[in-house]
Each structure stands twice: as structure tokens, then as C-alpha cells.
C-alpha positions as CSV (number, residue, x, y, z in Angstrom):
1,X,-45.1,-72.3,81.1
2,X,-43.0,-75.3,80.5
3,X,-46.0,-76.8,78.2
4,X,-46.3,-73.9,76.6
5,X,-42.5,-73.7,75.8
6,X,-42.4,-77.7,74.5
7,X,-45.0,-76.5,72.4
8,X,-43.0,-73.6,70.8
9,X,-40.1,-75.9,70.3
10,X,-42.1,-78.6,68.9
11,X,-43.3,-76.3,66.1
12,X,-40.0,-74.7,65.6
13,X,-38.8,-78.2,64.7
14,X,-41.8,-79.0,62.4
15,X,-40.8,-75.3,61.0
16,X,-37.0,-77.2,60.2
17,X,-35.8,-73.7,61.9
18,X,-34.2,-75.6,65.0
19,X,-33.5,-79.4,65.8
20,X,-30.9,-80.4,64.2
21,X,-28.1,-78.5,66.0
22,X,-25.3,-76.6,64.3
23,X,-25.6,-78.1,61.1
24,X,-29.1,-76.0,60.9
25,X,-27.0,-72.9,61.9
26,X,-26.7,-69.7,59.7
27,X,-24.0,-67.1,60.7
28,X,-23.2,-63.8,59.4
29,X,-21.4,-64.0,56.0
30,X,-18.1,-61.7,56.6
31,X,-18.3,-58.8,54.8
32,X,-22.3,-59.6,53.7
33,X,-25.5,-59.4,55.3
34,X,-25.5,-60.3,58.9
35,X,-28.4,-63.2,60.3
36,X,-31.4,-60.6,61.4
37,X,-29.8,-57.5,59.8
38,X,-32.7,-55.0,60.0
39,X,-30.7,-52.0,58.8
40,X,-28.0,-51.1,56.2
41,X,-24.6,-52.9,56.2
42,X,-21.7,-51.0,58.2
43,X,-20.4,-48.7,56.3
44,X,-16.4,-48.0,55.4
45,X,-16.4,-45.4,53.4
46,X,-17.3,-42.1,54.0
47,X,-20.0,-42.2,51.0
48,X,-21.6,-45.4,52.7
49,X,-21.6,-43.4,55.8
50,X,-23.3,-40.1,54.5
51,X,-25.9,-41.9,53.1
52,X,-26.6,-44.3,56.3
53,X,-27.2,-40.9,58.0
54,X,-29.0,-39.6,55.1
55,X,-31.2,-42.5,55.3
56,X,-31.7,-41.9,59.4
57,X,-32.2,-37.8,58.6
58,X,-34.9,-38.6,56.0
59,X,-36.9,-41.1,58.1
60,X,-36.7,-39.0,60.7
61,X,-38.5,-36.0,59.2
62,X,-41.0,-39.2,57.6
63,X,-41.4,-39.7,61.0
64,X,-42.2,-36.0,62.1
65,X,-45.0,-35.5,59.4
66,X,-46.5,-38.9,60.3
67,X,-46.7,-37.3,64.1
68,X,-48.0,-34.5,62.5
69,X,-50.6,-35.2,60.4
70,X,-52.0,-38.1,62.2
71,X,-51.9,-36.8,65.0
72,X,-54.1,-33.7,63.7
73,X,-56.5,-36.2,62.4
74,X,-57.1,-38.4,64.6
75,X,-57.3,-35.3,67.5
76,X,-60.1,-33.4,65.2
77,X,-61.7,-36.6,64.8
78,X,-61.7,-37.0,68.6
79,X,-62.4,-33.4,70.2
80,X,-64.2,-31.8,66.6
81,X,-66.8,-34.4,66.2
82,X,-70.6,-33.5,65.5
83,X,-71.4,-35.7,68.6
84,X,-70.1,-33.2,70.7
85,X,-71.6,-30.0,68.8
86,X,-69.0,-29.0,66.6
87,X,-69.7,-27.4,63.5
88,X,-67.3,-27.7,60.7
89,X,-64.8,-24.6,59.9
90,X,-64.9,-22.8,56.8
91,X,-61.2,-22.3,55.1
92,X,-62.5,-21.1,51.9
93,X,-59.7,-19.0,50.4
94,X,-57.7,-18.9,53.1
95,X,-54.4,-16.6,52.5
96,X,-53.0,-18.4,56.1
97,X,-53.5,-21.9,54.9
98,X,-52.3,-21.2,51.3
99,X,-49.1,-19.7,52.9
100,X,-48.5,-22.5,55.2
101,X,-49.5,-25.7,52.8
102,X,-46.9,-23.7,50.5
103,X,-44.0,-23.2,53.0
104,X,-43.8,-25.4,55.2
105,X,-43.7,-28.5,51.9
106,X,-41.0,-26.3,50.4
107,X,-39.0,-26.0,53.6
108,X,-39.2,-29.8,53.9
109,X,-37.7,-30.1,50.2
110,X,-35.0,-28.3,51.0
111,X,-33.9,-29.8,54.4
112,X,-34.1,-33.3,52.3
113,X,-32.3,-32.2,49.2
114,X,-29.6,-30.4,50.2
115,X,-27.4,-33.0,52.0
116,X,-28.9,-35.6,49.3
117,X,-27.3,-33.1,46.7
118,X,-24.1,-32.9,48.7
119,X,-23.9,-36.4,48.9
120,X,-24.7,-37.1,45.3
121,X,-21.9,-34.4,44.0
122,X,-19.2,-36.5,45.7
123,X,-20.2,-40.0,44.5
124,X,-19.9,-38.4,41.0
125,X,-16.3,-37.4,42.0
126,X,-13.7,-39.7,40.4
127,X,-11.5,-37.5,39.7
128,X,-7.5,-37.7,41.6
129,X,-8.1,-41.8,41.9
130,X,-4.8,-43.8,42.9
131,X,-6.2,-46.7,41.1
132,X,-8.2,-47.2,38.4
133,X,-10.3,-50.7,37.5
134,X,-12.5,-51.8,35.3
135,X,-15.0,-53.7,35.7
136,X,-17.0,-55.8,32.8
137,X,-20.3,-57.6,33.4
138,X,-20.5,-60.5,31.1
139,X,-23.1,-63.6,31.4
140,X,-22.5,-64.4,34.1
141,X,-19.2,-63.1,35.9
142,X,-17.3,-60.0,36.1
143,X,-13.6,-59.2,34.6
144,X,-11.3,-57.1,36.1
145,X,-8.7,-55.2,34.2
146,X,-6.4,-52.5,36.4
147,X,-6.2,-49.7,33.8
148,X,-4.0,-47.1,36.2
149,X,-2.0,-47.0,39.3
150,X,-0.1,-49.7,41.2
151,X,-1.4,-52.8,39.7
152,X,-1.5,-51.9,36.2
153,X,-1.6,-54.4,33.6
154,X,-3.2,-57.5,35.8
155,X,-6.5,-58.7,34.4
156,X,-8.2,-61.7,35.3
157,X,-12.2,-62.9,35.8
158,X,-14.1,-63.5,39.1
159,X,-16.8,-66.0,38.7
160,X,-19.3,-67.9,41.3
161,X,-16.9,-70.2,43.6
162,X,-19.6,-71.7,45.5
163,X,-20.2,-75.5,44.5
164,X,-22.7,-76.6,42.7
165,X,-23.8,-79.2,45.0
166,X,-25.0,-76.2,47.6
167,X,-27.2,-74.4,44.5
168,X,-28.8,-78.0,43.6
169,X,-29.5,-78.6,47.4
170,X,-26.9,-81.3,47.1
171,X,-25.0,-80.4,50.5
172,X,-25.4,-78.2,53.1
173,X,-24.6,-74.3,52.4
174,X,-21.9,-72.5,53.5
175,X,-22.2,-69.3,55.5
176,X,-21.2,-67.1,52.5
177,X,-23.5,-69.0,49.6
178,X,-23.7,-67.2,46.2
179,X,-21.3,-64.4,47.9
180,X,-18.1,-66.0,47.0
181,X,-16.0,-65.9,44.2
182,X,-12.6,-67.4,42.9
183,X,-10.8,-64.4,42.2
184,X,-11.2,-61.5,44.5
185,X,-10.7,-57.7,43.8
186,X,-7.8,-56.7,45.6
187,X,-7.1,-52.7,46.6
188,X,-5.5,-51.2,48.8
189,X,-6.7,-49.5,51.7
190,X,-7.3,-45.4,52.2
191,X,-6.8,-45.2,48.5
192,X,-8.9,-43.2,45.9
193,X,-10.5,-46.9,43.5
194,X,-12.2,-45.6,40.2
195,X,-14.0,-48.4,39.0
196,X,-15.0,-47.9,35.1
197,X,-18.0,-50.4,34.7
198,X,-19.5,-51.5,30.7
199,X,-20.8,-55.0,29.9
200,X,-20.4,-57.4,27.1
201,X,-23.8,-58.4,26.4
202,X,-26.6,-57.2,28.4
203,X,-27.1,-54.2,31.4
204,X,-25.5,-55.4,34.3
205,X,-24.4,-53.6,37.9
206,X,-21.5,-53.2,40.1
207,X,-22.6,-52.8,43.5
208,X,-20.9,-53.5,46.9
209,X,-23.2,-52.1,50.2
210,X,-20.5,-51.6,52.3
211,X,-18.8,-49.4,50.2
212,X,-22.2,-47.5,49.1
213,X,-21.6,-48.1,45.3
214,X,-23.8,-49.1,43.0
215,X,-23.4,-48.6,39.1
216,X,-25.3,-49.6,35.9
217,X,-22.9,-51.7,33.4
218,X,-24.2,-51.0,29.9
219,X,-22.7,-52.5,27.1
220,X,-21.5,-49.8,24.9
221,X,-21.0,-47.6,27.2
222,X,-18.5,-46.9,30.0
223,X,-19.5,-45.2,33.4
224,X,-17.7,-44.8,36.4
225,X,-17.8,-44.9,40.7
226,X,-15.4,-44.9,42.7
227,X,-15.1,-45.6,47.1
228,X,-11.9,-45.2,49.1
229,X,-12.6,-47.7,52.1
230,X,-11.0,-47.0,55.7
231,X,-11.0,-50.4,56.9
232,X,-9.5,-53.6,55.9
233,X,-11.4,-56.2,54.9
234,X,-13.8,-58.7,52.2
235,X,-16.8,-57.1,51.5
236,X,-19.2,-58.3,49.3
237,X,-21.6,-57.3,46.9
238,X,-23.5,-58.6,43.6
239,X,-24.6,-57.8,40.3
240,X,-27.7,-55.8,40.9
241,X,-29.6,-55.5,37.4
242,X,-31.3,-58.5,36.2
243,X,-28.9,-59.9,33.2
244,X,-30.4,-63.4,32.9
245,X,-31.1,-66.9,34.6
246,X,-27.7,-66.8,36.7
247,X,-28.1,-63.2,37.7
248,X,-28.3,-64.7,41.4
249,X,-24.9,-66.0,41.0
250,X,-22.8,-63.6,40.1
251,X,-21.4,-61.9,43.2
252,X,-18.6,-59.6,43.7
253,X,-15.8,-59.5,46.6
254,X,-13.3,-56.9,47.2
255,X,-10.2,-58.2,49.5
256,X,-9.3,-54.6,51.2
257,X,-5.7,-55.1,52.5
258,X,-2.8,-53.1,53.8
259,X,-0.6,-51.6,51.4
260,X,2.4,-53.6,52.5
261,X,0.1,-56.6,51.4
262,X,-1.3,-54.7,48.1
263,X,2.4,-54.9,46.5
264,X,3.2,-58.2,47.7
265,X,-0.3,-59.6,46.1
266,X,0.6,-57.0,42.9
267,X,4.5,-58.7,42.3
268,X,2.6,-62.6,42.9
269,X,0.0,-61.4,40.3
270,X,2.5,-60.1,37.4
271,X,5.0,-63.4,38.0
272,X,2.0,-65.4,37.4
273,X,1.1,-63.4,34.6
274,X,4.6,-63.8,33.4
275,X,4.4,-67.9,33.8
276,X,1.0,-67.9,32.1
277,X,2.7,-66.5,28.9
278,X,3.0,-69.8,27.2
279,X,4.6,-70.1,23.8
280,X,1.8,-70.2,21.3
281,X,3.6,-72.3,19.3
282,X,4.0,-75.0,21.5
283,X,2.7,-77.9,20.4
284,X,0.1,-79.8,22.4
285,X,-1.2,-83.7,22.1
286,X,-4.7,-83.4,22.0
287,X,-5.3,-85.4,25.7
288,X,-3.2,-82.6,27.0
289,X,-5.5,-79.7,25.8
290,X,-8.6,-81.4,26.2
291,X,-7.6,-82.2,30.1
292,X,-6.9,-78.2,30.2
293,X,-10.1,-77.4,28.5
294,X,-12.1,-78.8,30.8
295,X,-11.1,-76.5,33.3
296,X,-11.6,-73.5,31.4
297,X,-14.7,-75.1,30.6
298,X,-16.3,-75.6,33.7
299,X,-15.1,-72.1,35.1
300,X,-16.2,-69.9,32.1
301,X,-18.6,-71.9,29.6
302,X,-20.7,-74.0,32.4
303,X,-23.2,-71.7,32.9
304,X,-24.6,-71.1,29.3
305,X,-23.7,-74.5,28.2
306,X,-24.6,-76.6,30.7
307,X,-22.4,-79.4,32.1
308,X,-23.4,-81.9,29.1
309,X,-23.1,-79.5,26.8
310,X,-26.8,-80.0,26.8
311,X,-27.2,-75.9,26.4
312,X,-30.5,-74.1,27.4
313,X,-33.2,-74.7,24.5
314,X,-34.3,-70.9,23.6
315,X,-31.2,-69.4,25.0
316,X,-28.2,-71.3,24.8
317,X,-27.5,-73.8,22.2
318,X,-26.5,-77.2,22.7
319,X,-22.5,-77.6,21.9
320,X,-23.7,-82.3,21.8
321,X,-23.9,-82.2,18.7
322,X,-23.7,-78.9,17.3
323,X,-22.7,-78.8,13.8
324,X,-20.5,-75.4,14.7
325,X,-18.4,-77.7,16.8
326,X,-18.4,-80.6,14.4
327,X,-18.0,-78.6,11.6
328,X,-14.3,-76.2,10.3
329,X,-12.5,-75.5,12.9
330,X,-11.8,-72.0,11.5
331,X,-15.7,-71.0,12.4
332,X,-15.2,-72.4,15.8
333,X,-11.9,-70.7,16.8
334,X,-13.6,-67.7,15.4
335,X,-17.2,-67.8,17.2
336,X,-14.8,-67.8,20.5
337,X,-12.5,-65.0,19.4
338,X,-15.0,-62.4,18.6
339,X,-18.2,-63.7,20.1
340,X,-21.8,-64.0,18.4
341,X,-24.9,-62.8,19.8
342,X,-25.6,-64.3,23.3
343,X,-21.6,-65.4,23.1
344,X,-19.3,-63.2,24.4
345,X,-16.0,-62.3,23.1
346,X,-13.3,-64.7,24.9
347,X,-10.1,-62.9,22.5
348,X,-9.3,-60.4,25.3
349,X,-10.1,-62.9,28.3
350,X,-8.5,-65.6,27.5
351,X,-5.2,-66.9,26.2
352,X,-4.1,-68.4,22.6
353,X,-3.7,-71.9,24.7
354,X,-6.8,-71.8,26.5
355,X,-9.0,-71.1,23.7
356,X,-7.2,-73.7,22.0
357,X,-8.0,-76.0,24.7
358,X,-11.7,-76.0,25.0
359,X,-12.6,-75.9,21.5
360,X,-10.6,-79.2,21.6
361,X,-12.5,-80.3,24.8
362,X,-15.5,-79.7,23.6
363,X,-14.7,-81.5,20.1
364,X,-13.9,-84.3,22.1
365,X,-16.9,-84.3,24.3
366,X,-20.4,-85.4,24.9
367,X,-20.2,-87.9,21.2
368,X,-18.9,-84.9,19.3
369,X,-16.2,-86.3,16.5
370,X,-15.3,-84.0,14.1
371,X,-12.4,-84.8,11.4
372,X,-10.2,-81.7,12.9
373,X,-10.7,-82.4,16.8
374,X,-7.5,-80.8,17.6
375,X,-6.7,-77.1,17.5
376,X,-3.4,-75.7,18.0
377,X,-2.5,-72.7,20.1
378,X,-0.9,-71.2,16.7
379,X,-4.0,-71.5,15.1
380,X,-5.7,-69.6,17.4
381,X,-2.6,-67.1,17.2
382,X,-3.1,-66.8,13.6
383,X,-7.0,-66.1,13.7
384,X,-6.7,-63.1,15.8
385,X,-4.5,-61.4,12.9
């Protein structure tokens, strides 16, 4: 036994599955999938819950016809066989047989489809929501832009927060890899949350397991889901359609808290709203904006781009360069405004000063030197007119 268990240990170590101690350790991610799950996440709403049970009903009667049938088979097979003299019946136009290959299917139809239709109904139900949200799929992040209810007016975007060092095997990976985010969805808990989903550029998903949600985001179209959860929390989800090479990182969190904590999170939101206001017609040197832009840069343009500004060849071009960047300025401020193709449109995202600032980052980047390597919030101001 104690050979045989050296032996086990010695090729879980060649495996790299144990050895080197709690660095090799993987725990639960909180509010994600659990180390070993083998069933559906815990649910918190009473939508997640119907349809765990739903699930659990419907294998269950899988499991009853498998009995069934099999179990028919295999004991013809066994007692009917020719070996022992058998002779094989004759159901030739059978009224019985017709009757019950035609009931009993039916009767399993409707003992699957009527709590499936009862569920169903509900999810489509987003009517009488406290809050409303919406929720925009863009390559590759989401926005959020509370539309109705307690919260209304804050917008922001929620991108990837995990480092980059953990996706290029750089470092070790935390227990919540790709399932982080910067900027958490905040709600309240036991409150009605419509969440309106569209997209900016190609079919994306909202989705959070916990919560049983999952809907389509089509640009050009606006749909809608809604979950009220019961307990306080993060839960975590991701986008769930395939919109491109970082599909995989483009996660979504939802912070449930108390209501107490709601408001306070809802007054720190609209007084940093209020601060981020800046005059647009505050003038900037241009080592000021291009120190800013890097920022907005590496939170919102990385991805496409490419640190370098390198770009993906046959997706995204390069912004080294690129005679739009060394070019007018006009086209440049404009191209970020109102978006182009793969490029979405920053104008509703992003501030007068923060456009400014990464067209003059990237103007000043990567060998770039254009004569107008400076652009002024105003100017951006004036474009949008």
C-alpha cells in the first residue's frame, strides 16, 4: 500500500497537479465556479432556482425512460431469446400499442413543458422594475448606464482587471482569473434590476449563472432581463456569445449590497461624477494629456491596439505609424467621436478631456510625430457640435 501510494504521488507530481504546495492551489472564485463544481452554481434568485429544479425534474424523468426502455430491452433480450424457444410476437396494427406509443410521449411533453413554460413567462417579466440598467457589449468590455430608479444618471465601463502578466503566464493566477473587473455593477438587494442589453459592434451576451440570466446583446437592437437576488453578494458571470479574440476576457460582476450601502455607493458615485466634470476649456500642456492618455489608453484601447500600438494585422490596424494618427487632427478626433467600422464610438463613453488625451498620447507615441501632436479638450468640445 505505501508503494503503491508513493507511486500515485510521484505521478501527481510529474502531472504538475501537486508538489509545490499552496502556490499550486486553486480555490473557489467567490461568486464563480467552485474547484470540482459538478452541478449548477447556487442559485439567488428565484428564476435561478426554478430552473435548478427544472433541471433536476427533467433528468429525472430522462432518467425514468432510460429505466424504462432499457430495462425492457435488455429483459426481452435476456428471457425472449430464440435460445430458449421464443418465437417472436406479431404487433402488426396494433390499436394498444398505437394508443400507448401515442399517450404516454404526449403525457411526457406536457409534464416537461408546463413548468418550463411557467418558468419562461416570468423571465420575460420586466415589467414593475425598481431599477433599470443598461448594459452595452462593446469589443471587449461592457458599459453600464442606470436609465431608472435610485442611481439614475451614473454611467461608467467595466473592463478585464486581471493583469496581464497572469494571461501571458507571466505570474501565478489569482483565484478569480478572467472573472474580475475594475468597475463592478452595483444593485441593491430584493430589488426588481431590468437590465436593457444592445451592443456596439458585434452580438454579444449578458449572462450571470447565479442569477439565471442570460441575454443576447445585438447591436441595433435593445432586449431586456431582469433578476431580483435575495442574497448579498459578487457574483460573476461573462459575455457568453463569441464577439472576437478577447471574448474570454470580458467578464461581468455584480456587487449585491444592502440598501443602506446602495445609497452610500450611489452619493460617492454622483460626487465623482460631479469632480470628473472638468472644464473643457481648460488648457492642458501636452505632457499633462499625454501622461492621462495613457491611462485611458491601456484601460479602453489596449486590447484592439496592442500595447505598441502594433494593432492586429487583419483586424486591427496599427496606430505606429498610421497616417490617421499622423495626419489632421480633425479626422482623428472624429474617428474617436463617432467610431468607424471595427471602432467603436467613444463620444458617449468618454469625456471631452479624455478623448483629448489619448489622441495626444498616441500622437506622441511609438515614433509617431505629427505637426498638430496636441489636441485640446475644446477641440474635442467643438467636434461633437
Amino acid at each position: 500500500m505505501n508503494y503503491a501510494k508513493r507511486l500515485y504521488q510521484s505521478l501527481m507530481v510529474a502531472a504538475g497537479l501537486v508538489g509545490s504546495g499552496s502556490a499550486m492551489a486553486v480555490n473557489d472564485s467567490v461568486g464563480g465556479p467552485a474547484v470540482r463544481q459538478l452541478n449548477f452554481q447556487a442559485p439567488v434568485t428565484s428564476i435561478a432556482a426554478d430552473i435548478y429544479q427544472l433541471h433536476n425534474w427533467m433528468l429525472g424523468i430522462c432518467l425514468v425512460i432510460f429505466l424504462g426502455v432499457f430495462g425492457v430491452m435488455f429483459y426481452s433480450i435476456l428471457k425472449h431469446r430464440k435460445a430458449l424457444g421464443h418465437k417472436a410476437a406479431s404487433f402488426h396494427e396494433s390499436t394498444a400499442v398505437e394508443i400507448a406509443w401515442t399517450v404516454v410521449p404526449f403525457l411526457i411533453v406536457v409534464l416537461m413543458a408546463l413548468p418550463a413554460t411557467r418558468t419562461v413567462v416570468a423571465m420575460k417579466d420586466t415589467s414593475n422594475a425598481d431599477i433599470t440598467i443598461k448594459a452595452t457589449g462593446m469589443q471587449w468590455k461592457w458599459g453600464y448606464d442606470y436609465l431608472k430608479g435610485d442611481g439614475e444618471g451614473i454611467s461608467f465601463l467595466s473592463a478585464l482587471s486581471t493583469p496581464r502578466d497572469q494571461v501571458h503566464e507571466a505570474a501565478s493566477k489569482g483565484d478569480n482569473y478572467l472573472l474580475e473587473v475594475d468597475n463592478a455593477l452595483v444593485v441593491p438587494v430584493n430589488k426588481k434590476i431590468r437590465i436593457v442589453t444592445t451592443a456596439n459592434d458585434v452580438i454579444h451576451a449578458w449572462g450571470v449563472p447565479a442569477f439565471g440570466v442570460k441575454q443576447d446583446a445585438i447591436p441595433g437592437f435593445v432586449r431586456d432581463t431582469w433578476f431580483k437576488a435575495e442574497k448579498v453578494g459578487v457574483y460573476r458571470g461573462n459575455c457568453y456569445e463569441l464577439c472576437g479574440k478577447e471574448h474570454a476576457f470580458m467578464p461581468i460582476v455584480v456587487n449585491v449590497v444592502s440598501e443602506e450601502d446602495y445609497a452610500k455607493w450611489v452619493g460617492e458615485q454622483k460626487k465623482a461624477m460631479a469632480a470628473k466634470a472638468e472644464d473643457p476649456n481648460k488648457v492642458w500642456t501636452a505632457v499633462e494629456l499625454a501622461a492621462r492618455g495613457e491611462k485611458i489608453y491601456a484601460a479602453n484601447c489596449v486590447a484592439c491596439h496592442q500595447a505598441g500600438g502594433q494593432g492586429v494585422p487583419g483586424a486591427f490596424p496599427a496606430l505606429a505609424g498610421s497616417q490617421m494618427v499622423n495626419g489632421p487632427q480633425d479626422p482623428h478626433i472624429g474617428i474617436l467621436l463617432n467610431g468607424k467600422g471595427g471602432m467603436p464610438a467613444w463620444k458617449a463613453t468618454l469625456s471631452d478631456t479624455e478623448i483629448a488625451a489619448v489622441i495626444t498620447y498616441t500622437r506622441n507615441a511609438w515614433g509617431n510625430k505629427p505637426e498638430d501632436n496636441l489636441v485640446q479638450p475644446a477641440e474635442v468640445l467643438a467636434a461633437r457640435k
